[in-house]
BALUMVO-815609 format. One record per residue (C-alpha): x, y, z. Coordinates in nm, 2 decimals. Example, Ala and Ser with C-alpha at 12.3 -4.5 7.8 and 13.67 -1.06 7.14 Angstrom:
rec x:1.23, y:-0.45, z:0.78
rec x:1.37, y:-0.11, z:0.71
***
This chain:
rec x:-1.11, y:-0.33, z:-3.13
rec x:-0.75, y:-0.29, z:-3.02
rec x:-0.82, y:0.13, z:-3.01
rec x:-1.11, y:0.06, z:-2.75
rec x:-0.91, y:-0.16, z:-2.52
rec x:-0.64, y:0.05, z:-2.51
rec x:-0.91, y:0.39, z:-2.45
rec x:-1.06, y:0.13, z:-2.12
rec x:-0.70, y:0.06, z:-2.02
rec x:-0.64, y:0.43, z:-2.00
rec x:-0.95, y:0.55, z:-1.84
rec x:-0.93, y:0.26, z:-1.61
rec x:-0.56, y:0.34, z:-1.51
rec x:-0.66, y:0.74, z:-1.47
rec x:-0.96, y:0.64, z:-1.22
rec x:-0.73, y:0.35, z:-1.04
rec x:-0.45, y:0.62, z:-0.98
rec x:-0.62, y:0.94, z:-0.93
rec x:-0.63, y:0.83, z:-0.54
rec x:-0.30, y:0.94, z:-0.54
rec x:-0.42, y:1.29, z:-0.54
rec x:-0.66, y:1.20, z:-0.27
rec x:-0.36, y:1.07, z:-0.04
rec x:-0.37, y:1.21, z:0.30
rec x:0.06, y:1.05, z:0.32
rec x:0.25, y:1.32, z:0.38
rec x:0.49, y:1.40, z:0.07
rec x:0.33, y:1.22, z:-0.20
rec x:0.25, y:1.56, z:-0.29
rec x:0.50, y:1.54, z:-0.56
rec x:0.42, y:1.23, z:-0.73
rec x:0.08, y:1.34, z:-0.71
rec x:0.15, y:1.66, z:-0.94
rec x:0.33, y:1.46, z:-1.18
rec x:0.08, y:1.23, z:-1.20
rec x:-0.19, y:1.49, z:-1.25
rec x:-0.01, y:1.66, z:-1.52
rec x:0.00, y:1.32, z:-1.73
rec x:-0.37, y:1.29, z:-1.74
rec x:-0.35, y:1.66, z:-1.81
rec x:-0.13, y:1.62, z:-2.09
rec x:-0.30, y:1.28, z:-2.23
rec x:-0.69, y:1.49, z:-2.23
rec x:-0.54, y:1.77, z:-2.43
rec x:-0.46, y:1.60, z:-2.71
rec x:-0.60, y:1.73, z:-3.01
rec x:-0.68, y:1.46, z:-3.23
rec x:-1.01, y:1.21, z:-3.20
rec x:-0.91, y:0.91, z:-3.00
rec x:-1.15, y:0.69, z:-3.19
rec x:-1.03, y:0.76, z:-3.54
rec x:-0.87, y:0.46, z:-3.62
rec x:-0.70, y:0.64, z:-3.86
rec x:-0.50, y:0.87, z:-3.60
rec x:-0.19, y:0.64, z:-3.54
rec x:-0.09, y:0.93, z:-3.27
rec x:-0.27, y:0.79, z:-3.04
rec x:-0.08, y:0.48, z:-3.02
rec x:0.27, y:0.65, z:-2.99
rec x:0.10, y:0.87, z:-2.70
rec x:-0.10, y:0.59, z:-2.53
rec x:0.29, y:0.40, z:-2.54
rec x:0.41, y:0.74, z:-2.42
rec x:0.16, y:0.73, z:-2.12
rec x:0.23, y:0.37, z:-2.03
rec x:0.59, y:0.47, z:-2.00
rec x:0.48, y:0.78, z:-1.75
rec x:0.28, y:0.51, z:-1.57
rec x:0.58, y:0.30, z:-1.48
rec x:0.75, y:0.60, z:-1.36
rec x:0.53, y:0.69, z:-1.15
rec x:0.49, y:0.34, z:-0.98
rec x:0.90, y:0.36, z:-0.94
rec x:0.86, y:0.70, z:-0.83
rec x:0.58, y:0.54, z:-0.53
rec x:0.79, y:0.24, z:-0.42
rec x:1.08, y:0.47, z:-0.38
rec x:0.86, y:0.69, z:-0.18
rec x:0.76, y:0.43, z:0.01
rec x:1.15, y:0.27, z:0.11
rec x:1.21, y:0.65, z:0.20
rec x:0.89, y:0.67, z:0.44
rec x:0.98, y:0.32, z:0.56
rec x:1.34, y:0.43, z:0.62
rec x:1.23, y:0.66, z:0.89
rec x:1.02, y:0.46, z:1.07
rec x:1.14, y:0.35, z:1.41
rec x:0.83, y:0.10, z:1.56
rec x:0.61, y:-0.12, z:1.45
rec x:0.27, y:0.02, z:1.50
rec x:0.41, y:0.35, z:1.30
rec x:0.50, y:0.08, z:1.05
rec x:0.13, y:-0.04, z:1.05
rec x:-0.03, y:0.31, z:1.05
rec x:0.23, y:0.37, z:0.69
rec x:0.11, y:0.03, z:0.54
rec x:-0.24, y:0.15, z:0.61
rec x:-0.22, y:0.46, z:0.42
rec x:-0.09, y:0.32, z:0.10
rec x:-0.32, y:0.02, z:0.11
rec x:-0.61, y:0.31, z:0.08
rec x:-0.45, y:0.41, z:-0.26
rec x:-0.52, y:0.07, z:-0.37
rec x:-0.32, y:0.04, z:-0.64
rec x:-0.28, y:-0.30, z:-0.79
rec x:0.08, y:-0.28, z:-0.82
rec x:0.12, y:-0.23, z:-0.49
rec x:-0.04, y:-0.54, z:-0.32
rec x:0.26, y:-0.77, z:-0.33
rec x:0.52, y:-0.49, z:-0.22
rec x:0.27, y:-0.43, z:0.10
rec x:0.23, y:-0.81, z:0.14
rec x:0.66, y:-0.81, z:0.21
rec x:0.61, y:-0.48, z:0.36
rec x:0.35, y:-0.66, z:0.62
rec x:0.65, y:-0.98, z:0.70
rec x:0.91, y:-0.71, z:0.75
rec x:0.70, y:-0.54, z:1.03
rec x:0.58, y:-0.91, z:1.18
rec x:1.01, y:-0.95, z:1.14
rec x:1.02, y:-0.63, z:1.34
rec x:0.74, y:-0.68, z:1.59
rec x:0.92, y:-0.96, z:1.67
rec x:1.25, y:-0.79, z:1.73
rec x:1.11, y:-0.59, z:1.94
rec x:0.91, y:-0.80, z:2.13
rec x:1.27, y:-0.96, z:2.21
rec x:1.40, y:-0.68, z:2.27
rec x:1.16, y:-0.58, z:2.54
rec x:1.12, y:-0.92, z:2.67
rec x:1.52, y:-0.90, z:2.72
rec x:1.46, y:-0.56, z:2.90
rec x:1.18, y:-0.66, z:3.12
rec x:1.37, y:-0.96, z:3.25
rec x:1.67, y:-0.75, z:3.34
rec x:1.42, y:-0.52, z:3.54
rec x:1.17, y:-0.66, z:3.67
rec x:1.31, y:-0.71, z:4.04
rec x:1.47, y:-0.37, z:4.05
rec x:1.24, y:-0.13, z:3.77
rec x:1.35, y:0.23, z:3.73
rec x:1.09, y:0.49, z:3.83
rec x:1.07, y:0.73, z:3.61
rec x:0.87, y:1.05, z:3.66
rec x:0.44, y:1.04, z:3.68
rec x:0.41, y:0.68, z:3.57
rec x:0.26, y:0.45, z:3.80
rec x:0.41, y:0.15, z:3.96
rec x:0.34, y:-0.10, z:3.69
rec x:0.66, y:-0.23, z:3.50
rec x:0.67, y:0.04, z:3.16
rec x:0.81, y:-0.30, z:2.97
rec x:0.50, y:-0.51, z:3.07
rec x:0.26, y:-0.25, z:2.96
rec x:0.45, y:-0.16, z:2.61
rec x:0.48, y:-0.54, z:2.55
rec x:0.12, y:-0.58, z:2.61
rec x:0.00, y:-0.27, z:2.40
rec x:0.20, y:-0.38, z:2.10
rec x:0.13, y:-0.74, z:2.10
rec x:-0.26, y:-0.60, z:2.09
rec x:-0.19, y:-0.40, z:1.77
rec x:0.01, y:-0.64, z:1.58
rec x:-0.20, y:-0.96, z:1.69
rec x:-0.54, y:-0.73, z:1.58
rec x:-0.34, y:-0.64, z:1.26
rec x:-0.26, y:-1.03, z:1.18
rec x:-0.61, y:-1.14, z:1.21
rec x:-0.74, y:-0.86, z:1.04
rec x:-0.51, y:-0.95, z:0.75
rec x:-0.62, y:-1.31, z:0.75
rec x:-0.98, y:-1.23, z:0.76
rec x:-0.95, y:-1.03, z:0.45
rec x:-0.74, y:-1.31, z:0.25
rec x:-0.98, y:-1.60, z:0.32
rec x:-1.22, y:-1.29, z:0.18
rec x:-1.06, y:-1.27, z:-0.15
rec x:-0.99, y:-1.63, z:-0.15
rec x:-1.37, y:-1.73, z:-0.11
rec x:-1.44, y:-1.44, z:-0.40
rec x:-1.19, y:-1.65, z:-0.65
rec x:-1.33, y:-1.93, z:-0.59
rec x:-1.69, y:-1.80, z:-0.62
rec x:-1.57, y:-1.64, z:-0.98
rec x:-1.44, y:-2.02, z:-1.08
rec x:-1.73, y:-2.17, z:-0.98
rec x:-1.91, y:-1.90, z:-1.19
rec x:-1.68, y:-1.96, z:-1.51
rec x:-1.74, y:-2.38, z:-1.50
rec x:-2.13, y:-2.32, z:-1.48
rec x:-2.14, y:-2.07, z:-1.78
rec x:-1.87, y:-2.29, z:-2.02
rec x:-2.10, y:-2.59, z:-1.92
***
């Protein structure tokens, strides 16, 4: 019984993590080639998996939790590196994005800070251009093909949009996943009754 769990866990943690090789985030290339030659390695083994009697398959299976965690380490310090170079907070969305498609489970809770650092941000820069839009306003500068409308006001304006659209998506997907919970409760009460 402990042999089957441990053959779902593995197929289920090939299938979850597979969409790293499906990434479209430029240099996860790497991570993805590692990860690939894990599975690799792990199929090629020449032993039955369901012989009980094969106790290789335990030292391998720890073997392959262990390349697991690597990889996850080796994703989250992708990530800090991507993050490093970002410079605004709509690139900062568009990043988040693309490794909430990989959909990972480990992931979630490093996106969720990831999410309060750019609202931190956003706001930061919404400061920032608040700050230079008063110092302007009466006396803008003019620079080259762009019309007469204060640049502050319209970059405010555009990145408020994006981060305000962002927020309430965000919320209407929790109160999503919190409704499905509480559906799965309700679920568990009726069938113990």
């Amino acid at each position: 019984c402990k042999r089957l769990q441990k053959i779902t866990e593995l197929i289920k943690t090939m299938k979850t993590y597979n969409s790293i090789n499906e990434s479209k985030i430029e240099g996860i290339e790497n991570i993805a080639s590692k990860f690939t030659q894990i599975v690799q390695s792990t199929k090629k083994k020449p032993y039955d998996i369901l012989d009980p009697r094969k106790t290789d398959f335990d030292k391998d299976f720890i073997g392959f939790t262990e390349s697991i965690l690597n990889i996850e380490d080796a994703i989250l310090d992708f990530m800090d590196k991507c993050f490093d170079k970002v410079k605004t907070s709509d690139m900062a969305v568009t990043l988040i994005r693309r490794f909430e498609k990989l959909k990972l489970p480990f992931l979630q809770q490093y996106i969720e800070e990831k999410y309060e650092r750019v609202v931190e941000h956003y706001w930061r820069e919404m400061d920032y251009v608040q700050k230079l839009y008063l110092k302007q306003k009466d006396n803008p500068p003019k620079p080259k093909d762009t019309p007469e409308i204060g640049r502050a006001h319209s970059e405010l304006q555009s990145r408020s949009d994006l981060v305000c659209r962002l927020l309430l998506e965000k919320k209407k997907n929790n109160k999503t996943q919190h409704k499905k919970k509480k559906q799965k409760q309700k679920i568990k009460k009726i069938n113990t009754q």
